[in-house]
N, C-alpha and C positions, 0 to 999 in steps of 0.2 A: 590588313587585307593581304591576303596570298597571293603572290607575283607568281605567273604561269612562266617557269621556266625551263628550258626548253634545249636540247645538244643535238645541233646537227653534227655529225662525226663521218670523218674518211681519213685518205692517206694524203688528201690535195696535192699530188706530185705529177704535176704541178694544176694550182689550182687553174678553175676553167672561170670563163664565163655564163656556163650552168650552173657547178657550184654558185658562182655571185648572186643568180636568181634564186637561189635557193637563201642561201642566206638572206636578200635583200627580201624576201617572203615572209620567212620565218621571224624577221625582227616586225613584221605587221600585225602576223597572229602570235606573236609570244611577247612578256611585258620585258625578259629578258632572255638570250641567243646567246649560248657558249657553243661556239664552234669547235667541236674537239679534233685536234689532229692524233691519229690513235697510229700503233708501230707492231704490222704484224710479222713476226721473228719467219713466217714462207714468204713473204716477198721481197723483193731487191728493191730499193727505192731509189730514184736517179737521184734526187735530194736529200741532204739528211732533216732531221726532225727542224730544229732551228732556223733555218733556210727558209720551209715552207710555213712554219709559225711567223716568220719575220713578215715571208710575202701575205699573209694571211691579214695582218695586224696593219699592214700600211692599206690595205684594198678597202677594211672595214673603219678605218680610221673613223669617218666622217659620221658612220652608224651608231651612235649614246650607247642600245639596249644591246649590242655584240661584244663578248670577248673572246677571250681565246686561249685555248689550254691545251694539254698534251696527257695523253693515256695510256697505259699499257702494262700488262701484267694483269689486265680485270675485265672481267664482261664488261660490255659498255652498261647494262643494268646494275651495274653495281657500282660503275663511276658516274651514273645518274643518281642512284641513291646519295650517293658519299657526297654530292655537290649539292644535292635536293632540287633534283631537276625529275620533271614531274611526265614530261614527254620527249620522245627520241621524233625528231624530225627526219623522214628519207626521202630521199628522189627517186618515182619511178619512170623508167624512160623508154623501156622493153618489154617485150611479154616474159624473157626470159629474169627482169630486173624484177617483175612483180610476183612470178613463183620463187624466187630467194626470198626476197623480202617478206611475202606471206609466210614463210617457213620458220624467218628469225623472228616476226612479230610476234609468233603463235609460244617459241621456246623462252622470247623475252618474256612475254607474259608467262608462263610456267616461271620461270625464276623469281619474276618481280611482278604481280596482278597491280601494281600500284604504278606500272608505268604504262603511260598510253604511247604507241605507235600513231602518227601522224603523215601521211601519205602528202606528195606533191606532183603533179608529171609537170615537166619543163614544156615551154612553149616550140613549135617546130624546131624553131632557129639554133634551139640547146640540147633537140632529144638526141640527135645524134654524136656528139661532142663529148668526149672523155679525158680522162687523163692521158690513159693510153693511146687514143688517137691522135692527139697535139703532140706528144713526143715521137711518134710514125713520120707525120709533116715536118720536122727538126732536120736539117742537115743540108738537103739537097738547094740548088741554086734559087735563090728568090723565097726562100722556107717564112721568110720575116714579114714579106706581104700577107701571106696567106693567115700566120699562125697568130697574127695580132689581132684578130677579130674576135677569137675563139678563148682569148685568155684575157687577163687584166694589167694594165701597163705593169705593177709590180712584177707579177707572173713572168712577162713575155720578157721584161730587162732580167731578171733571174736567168731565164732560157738564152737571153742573148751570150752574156757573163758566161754562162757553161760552155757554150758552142766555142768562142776564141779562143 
């Protein structure tokens, strides 16, 4: 039998508790979820690769059909092929999230017709939630109440660890 396997990919720096939803989704409709941490050489990343694969791997622990791996240097359609992962899993959370996304669907498939694009929108409590907006909330007096809801204990002790 053919395992539906499946890569949700970002930069999780740091991961959220949208990404979680997604993941925690993605391991119901797929038989196996490699969450890819990917490294794009335009952005700054407040974490490095390791870090966020670490906090990635304790968050998903408890989840059998998740792992977790790192990418770079390759379309993500051709480190889905190379894993024989058969669908890209995305979150959309914006109008602006779902004209990118339609965009990369359309040239993933021009590259690979053999990968299917797999759409999710987060529930209210996540659609507004980023990476970049968790690290906005970081700093200022009481940052730790607020930013603990939005992230996963791994995550938020990472952010703590940085901030001292």
């Amino acid at each position: 039998m053919n395992k539906r396997r499946a890569i949700y990919a970002g930069s999780f720096d740091p991961l959220t508790e949208g990404h979680m939803y997604m993941i925690r989704e993605g391991a119901k409709l797929f038989d196996q979820l490699v969450v890819a941490v990917g490294s794009n050489p335009d952005k700054r990343y407040t974490f490095p690769a390791e870090e966020r694969i670490a906090v990635i791997a304790e968050s998903v622990k408890d989840v059998t059909n998740v792992s977790v791996a790192q990418f770079q240097g390759k379309f993500l359609v051709d480190f889905a092929s190379d894993i024989g992962a058969s669908y890209l899993l995305r979150g959309i959370r914006t109008e602006e999230d779902y004209t990118f996304e339609r965009t990369m669907r359309n040239v993933n498939a021009d590259m690979n017709p053999k990968i299917t694009s797999v759409f999710l929108m987060p529930p209210r409590e996540f659609a507004e939630v980023s990476s970049s907006f968790v690290k906005g909330l970081v700093g200022p007096v009481g940052w730790e109440k607020i930013v603990r809801k939005y992230v996963p204990p791994a995550a938020f002790d990472l952010l703590v660890r940085k901030t001292r």
